[in-house]
Jmol script that loads the backbone (N, CA, C; Angstrom):
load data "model"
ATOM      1  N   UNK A   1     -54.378 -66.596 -19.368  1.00  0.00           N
ATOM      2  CA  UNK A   1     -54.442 -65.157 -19.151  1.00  0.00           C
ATOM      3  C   UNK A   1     -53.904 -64.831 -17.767  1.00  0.00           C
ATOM      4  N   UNK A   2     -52.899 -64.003 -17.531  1.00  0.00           N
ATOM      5  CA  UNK A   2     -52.476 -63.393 -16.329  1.00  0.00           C
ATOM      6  C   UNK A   2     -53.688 -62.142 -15.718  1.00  0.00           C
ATOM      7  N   UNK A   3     -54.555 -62.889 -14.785  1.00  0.00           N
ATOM      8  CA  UNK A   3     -55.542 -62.031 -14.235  1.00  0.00           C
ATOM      9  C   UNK A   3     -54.994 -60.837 -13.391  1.00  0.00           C
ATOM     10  N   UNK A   4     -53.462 -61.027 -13.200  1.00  0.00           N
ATOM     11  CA  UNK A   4     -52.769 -59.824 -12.301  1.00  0.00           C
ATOM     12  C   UNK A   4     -52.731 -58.550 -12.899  1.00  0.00           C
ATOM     13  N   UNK A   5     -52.564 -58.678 -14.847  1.00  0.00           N
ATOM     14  CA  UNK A   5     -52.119 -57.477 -15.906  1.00  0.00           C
ATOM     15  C   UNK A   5     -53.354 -56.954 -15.506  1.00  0.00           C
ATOM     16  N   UNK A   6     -54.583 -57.653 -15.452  1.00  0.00           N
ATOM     17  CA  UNK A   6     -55.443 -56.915 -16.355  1.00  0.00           C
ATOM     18  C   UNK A   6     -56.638 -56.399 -15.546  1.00  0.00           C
ATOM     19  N   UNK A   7     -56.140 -56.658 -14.249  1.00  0.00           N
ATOM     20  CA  UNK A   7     -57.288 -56.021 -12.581  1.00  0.00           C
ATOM     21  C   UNK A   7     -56.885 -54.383 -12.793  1.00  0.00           C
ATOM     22  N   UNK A   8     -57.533 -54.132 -11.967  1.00  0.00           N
ATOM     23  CA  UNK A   8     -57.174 -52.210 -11.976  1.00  0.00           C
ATOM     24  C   UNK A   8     -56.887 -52.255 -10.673  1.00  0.00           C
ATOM     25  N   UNK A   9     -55.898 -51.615 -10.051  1.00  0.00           N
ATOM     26  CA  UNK A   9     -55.752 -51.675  -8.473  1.00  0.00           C
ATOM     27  C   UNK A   9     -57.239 -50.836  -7.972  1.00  0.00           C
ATOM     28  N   UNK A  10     -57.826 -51.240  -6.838  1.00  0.00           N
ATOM     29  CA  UNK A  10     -58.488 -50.617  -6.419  1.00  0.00           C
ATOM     30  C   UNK A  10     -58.428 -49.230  -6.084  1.00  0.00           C
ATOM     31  N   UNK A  11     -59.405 -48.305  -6.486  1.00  0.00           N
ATOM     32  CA  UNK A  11     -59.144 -46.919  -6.181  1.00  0.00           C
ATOM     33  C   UNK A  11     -59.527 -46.580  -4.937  1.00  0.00           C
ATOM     34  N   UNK A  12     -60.828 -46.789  -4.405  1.00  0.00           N
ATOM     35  CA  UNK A  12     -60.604 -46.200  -2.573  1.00  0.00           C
ATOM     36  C   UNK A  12     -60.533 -47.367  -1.847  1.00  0.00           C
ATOM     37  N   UNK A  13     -59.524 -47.755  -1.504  1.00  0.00           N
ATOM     38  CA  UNK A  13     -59.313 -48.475   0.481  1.00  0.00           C
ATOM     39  C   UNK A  13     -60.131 -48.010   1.236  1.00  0.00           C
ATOM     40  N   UNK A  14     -60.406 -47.055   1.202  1.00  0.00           N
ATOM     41  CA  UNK A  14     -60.742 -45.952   2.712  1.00  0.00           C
ATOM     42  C   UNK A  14     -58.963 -46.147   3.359  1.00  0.00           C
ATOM     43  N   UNK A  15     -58.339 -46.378   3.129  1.00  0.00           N
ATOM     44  CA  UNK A  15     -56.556 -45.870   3.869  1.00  0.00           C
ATOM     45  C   UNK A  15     -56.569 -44.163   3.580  1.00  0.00           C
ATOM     46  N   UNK A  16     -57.197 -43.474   2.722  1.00  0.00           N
ATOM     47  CA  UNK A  16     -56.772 -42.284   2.542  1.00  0.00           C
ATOM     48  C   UNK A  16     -57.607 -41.386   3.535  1.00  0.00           C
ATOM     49  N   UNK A  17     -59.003 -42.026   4.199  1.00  0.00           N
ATOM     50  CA  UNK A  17     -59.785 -41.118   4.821  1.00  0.00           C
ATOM     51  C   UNK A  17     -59.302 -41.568   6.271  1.00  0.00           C
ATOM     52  N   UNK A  18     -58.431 -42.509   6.498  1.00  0.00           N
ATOM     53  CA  UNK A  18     -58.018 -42.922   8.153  1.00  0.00           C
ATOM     54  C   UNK A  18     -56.749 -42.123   8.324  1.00  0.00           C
ATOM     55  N   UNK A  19     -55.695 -41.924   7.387  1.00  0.00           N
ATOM     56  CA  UNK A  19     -54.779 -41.104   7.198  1.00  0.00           C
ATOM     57  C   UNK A  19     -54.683 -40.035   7.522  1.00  0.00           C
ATOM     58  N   UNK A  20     -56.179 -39.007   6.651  1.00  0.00           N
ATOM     59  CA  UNK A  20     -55.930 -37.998   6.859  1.00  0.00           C
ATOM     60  C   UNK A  20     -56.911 -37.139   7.464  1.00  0.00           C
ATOM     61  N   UNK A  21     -57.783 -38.584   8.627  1.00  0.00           N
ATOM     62  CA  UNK A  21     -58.367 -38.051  10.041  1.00  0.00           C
ATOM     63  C   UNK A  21     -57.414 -38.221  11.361  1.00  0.00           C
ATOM     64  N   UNK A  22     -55.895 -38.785  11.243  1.00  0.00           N
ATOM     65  CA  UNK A  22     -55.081 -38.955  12.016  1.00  0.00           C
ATOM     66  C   UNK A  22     -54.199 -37.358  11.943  1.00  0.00           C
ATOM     67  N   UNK A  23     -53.929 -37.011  10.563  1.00  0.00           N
ATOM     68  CA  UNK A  23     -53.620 -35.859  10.609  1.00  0.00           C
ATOM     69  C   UNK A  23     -54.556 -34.637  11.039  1.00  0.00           C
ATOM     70  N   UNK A  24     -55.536 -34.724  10.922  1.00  0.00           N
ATOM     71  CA  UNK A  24     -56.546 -33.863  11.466  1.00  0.00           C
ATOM     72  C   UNK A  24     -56.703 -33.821  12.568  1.00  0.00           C
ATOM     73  N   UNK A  25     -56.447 -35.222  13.642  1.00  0.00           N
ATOM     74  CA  UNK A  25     -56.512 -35.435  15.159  1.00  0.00           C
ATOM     75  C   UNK A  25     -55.392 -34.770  15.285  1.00  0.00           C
ATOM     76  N   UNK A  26     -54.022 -35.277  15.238  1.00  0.00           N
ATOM     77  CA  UNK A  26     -52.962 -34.633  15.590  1.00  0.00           C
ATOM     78  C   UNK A  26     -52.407 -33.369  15.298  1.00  0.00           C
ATOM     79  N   UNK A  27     -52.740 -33.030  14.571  1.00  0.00           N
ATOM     80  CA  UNK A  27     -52.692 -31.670  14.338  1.00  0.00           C
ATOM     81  C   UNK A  27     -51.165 -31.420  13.370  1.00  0.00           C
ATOM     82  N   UNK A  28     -50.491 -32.436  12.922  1.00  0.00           N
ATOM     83  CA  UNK A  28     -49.364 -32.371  12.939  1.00  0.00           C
ATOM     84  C   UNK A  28     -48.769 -31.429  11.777  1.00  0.00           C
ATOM     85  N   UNK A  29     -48.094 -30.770  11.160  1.00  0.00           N
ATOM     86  CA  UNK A  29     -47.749 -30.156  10.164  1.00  0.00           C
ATOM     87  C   UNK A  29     -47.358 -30.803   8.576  1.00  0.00           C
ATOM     88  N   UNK A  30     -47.566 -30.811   7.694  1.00  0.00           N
ATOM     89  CA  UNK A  30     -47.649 -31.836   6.290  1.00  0.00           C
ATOM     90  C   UNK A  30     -47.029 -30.918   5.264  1.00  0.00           C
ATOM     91  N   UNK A  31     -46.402 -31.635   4.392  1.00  0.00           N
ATOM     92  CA  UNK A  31     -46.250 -30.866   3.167  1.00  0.00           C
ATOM     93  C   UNK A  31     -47.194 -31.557   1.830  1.00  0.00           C
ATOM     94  N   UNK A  32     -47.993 -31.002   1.262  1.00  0.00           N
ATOM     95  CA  UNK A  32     -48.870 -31.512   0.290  1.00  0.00           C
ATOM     96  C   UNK A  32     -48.138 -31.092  -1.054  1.00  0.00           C
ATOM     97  N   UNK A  33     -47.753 -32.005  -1.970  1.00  0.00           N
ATOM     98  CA  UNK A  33     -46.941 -32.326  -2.990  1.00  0.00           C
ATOM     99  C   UNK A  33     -48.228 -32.275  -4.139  1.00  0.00           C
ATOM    100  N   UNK A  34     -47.807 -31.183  -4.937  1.00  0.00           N
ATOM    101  CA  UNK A  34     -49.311 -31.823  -5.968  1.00  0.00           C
ATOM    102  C   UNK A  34     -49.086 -32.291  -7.304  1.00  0.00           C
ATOM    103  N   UNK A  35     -49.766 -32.557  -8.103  1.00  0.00           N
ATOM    104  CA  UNK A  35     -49.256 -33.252  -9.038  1.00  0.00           C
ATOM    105  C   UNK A  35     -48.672 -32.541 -10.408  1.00  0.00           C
ATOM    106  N   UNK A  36     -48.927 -30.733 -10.283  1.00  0.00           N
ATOM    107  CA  UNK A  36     -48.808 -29.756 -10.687  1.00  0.00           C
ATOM    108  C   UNK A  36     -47.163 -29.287 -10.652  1.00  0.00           C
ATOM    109  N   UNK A  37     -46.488 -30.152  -9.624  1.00  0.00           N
ATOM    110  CA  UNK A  37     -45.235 -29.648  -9.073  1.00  0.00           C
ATOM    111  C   UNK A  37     -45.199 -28.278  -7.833  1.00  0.00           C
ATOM    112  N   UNK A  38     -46.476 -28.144  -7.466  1.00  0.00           N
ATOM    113  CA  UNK A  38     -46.516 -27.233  -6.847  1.00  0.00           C
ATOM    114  C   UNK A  38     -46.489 -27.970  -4.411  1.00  0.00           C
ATOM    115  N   UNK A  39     -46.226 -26.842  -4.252  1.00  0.00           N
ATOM    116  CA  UNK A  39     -46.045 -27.703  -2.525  1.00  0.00           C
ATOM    117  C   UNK A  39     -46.979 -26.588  -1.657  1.00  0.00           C
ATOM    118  N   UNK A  40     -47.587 -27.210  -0.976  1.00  0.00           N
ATOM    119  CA  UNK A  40     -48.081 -26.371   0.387  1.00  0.00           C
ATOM    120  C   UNK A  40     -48.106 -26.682   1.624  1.00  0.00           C
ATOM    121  N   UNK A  41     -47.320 -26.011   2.669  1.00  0.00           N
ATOM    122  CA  UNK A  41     -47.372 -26.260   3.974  1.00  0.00           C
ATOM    123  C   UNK A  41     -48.400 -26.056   4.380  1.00  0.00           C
ATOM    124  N   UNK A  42     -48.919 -26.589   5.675  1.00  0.00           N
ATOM    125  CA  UNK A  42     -49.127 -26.424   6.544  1.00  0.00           C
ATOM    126  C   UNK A  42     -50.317 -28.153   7.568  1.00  0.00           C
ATOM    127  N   UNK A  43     -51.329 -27.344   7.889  1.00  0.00           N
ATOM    128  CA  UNK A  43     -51.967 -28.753   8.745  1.00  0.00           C
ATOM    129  C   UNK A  43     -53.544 -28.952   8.209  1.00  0.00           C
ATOM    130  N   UNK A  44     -53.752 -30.189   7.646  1.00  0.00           N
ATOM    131  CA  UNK A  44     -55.168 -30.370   7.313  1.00  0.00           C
ATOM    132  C   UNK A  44     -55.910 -30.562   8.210  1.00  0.00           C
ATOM    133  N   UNK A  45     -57.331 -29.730   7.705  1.00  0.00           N
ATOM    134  CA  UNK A  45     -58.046 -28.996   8.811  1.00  0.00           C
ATOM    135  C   UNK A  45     -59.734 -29.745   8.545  1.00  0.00           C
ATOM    136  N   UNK A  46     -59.390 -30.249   7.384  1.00  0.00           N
ATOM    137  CA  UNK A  46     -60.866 -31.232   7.106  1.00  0.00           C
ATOM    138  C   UNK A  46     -60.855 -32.379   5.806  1.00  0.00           C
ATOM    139  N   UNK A  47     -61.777 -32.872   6.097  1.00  0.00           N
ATOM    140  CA  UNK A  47     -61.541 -33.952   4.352  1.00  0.00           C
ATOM    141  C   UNK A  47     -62.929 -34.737   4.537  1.00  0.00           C
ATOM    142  N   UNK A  48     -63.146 -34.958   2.828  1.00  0.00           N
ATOM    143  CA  UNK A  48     -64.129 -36.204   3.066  1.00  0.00           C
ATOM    144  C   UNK A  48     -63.749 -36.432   1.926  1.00  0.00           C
ATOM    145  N   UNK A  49     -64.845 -37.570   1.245  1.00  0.00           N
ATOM    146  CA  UNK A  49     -64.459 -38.663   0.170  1.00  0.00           C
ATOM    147  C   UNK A  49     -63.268 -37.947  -0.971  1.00  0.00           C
ATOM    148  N   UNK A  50     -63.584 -36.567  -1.449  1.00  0.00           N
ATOM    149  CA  UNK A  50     -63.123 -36.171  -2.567  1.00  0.00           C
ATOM    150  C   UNK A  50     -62.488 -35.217  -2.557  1.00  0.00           C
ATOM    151  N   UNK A  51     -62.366 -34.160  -1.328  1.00  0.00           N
ATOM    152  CA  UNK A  51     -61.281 -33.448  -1.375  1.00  0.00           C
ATOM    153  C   UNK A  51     -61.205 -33.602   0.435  1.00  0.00           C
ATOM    154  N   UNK A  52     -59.882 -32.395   0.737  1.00  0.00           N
ATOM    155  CA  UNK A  52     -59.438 -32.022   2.049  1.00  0.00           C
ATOM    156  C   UNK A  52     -59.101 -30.038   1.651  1.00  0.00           C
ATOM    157  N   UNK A  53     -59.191 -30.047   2.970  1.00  0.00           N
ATOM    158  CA  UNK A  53     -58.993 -28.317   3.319  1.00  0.00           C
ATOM    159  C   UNK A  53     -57.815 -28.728   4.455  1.00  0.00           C
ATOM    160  N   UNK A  54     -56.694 -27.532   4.022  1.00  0.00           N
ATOM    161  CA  UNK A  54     -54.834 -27.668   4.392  1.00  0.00           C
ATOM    162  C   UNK A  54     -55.206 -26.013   4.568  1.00  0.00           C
ATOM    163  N   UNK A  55     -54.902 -25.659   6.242  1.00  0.00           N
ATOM    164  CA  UNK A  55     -54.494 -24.757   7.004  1.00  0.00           C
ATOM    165  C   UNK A  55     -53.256 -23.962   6.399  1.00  0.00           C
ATOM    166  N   UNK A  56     -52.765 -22.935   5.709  1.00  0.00           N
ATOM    167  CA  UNK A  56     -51.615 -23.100   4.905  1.00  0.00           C
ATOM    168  C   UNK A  56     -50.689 -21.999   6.107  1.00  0.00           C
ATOM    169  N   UNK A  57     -49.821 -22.191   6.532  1.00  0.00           N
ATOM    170  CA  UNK A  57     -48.449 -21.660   7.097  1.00  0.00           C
ATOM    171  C   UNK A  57     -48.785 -20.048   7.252  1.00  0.00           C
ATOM    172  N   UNK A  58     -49.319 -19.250   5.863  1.00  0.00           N
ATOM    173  CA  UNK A  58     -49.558 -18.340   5.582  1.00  0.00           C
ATOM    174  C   UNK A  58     -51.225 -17.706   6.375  1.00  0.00           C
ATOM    175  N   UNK A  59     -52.099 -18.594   6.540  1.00  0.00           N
ATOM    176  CA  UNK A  59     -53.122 -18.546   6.983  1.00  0.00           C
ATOM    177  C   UNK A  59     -54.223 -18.738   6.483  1.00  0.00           C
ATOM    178  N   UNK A  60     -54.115 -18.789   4.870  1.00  0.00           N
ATOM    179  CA  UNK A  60     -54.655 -19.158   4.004  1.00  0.00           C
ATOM    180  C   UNK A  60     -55.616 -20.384   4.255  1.00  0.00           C
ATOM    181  N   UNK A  61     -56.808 -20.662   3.868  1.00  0.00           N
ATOM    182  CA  UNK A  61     -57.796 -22.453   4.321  1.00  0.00           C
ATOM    183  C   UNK A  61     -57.652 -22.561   2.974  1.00  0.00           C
ATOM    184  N   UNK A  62     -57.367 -23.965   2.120  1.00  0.00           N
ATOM    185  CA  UNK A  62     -57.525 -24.486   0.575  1.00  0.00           C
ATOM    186  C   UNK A  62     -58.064 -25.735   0.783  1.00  0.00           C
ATOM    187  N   UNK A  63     -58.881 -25.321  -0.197  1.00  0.00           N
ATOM    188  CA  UNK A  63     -59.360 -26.900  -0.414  1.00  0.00           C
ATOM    189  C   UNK A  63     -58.840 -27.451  -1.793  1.00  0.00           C
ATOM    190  N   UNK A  64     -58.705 -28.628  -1.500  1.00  0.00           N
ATOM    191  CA  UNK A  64     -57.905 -29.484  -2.636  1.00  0.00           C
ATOM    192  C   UNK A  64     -58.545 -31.106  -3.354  1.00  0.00           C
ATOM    193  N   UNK A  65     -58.990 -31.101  -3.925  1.00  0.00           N
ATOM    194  CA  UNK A  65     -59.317 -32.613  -4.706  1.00  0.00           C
ATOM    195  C   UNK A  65     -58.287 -33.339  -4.254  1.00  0.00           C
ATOM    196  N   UNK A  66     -58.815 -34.346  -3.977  1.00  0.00           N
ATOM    197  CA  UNK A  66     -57.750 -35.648  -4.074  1.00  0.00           C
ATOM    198  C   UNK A  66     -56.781 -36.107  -4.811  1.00  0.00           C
ATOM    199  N   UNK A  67     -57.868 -35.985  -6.208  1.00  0.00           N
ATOM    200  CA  UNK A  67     -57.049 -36.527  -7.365  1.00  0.00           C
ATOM    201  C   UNK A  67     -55.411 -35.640  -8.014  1.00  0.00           C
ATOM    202  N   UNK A  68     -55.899 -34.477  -7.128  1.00  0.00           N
ATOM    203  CA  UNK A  68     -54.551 -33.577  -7.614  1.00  0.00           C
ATOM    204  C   UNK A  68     -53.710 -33.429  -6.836  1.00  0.00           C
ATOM    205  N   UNK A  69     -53.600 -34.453  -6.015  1.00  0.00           N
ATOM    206  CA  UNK A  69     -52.188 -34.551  -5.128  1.00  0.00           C
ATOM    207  C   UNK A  69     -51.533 -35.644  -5.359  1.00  0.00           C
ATOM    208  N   UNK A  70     -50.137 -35.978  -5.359  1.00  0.00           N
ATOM    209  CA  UNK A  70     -49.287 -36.679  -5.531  1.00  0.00           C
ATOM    210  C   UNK A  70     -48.878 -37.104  -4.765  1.00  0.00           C
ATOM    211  N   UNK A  71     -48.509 -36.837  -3.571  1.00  0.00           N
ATOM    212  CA  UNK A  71     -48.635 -37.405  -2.112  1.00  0.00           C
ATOM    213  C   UNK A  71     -48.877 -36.501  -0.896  1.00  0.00           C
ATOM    214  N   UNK A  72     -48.802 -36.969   0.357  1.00  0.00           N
ATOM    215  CA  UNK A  72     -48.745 -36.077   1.618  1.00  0.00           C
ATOM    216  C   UNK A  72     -47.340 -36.278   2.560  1.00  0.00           C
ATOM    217  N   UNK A  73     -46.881 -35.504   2.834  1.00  0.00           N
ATOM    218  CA  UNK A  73     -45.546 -35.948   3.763  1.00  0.00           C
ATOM    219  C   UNK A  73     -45.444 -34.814   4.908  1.00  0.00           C
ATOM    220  N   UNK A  74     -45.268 -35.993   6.003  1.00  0.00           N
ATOM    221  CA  UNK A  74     -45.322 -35.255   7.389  1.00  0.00           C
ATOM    222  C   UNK A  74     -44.150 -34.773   7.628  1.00  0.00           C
ATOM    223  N   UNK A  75     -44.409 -33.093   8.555  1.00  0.00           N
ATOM    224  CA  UNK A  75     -42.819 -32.495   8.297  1.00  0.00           C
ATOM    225  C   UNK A  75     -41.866 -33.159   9.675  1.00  0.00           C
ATOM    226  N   UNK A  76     -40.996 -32.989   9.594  1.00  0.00           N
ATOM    227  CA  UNK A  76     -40.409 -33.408  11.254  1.00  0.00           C
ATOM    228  C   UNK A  76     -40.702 -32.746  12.081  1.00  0.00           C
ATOM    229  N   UNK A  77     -40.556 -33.073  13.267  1.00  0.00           N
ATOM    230  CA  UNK A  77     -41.197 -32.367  14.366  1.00  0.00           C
ATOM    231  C   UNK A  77     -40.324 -31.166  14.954  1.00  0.00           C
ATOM    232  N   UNK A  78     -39.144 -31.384  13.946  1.00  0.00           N
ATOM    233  CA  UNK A  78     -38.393 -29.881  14.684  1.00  0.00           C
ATOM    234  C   UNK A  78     -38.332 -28.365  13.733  1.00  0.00           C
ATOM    235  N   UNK A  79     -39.261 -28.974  12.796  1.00  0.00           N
ATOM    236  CA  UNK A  79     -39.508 -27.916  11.552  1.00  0.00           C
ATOM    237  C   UNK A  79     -41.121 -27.191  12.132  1.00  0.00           C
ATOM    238  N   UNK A  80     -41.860 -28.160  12.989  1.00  0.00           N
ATOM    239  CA  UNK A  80     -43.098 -27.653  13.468  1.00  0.00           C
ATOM    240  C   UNK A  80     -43.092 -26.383  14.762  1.00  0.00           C
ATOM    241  N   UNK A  81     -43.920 -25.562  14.368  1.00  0.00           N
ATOM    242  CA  UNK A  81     -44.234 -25.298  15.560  1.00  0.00           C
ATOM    243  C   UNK A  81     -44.507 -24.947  16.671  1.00  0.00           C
TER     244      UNK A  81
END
end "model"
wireframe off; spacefill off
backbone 0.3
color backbone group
């Protein structure tokens, strides 16, 4: 039996709560990609195990589940600011 097929990758590291207390320190600007196809700028402003709250460009505070994002991507620093 190949024990590699049939593991489940682990679901929390904790990599996602060090991530996105670095973005919270830095303040830096993100684009949140969701799994909806939908995007929102701006800077996350809190998080714990199961969701985060994203500062939105507009002024808007959202909070968002985890599970419904597809990734996070930091904007460049000359798009911030």
């Amino acid at each position: 039996m190949d024990y590699r097929r049939s593991r489940r990758p682990q679901e929390n590291t904790g990599e996602l709560a060090v991530y996105l207390k670095t973005l919270v320190e830095s303040r830096v600007r993100v684009t949140v990609f969701l799994k909806t196809g939908e995007r929102l700028q701006g800077r996350i402003r809190y998080y714990d195990r199961n969701c985060f709250s994203i500062g939105l460009v507009s002024g808007l505070n959202v909070f968002l589940r985890n599970s419904s994002v597809l990734y996070i991507a930091e904007s460049s620093p000359e798009s911030a600011d």
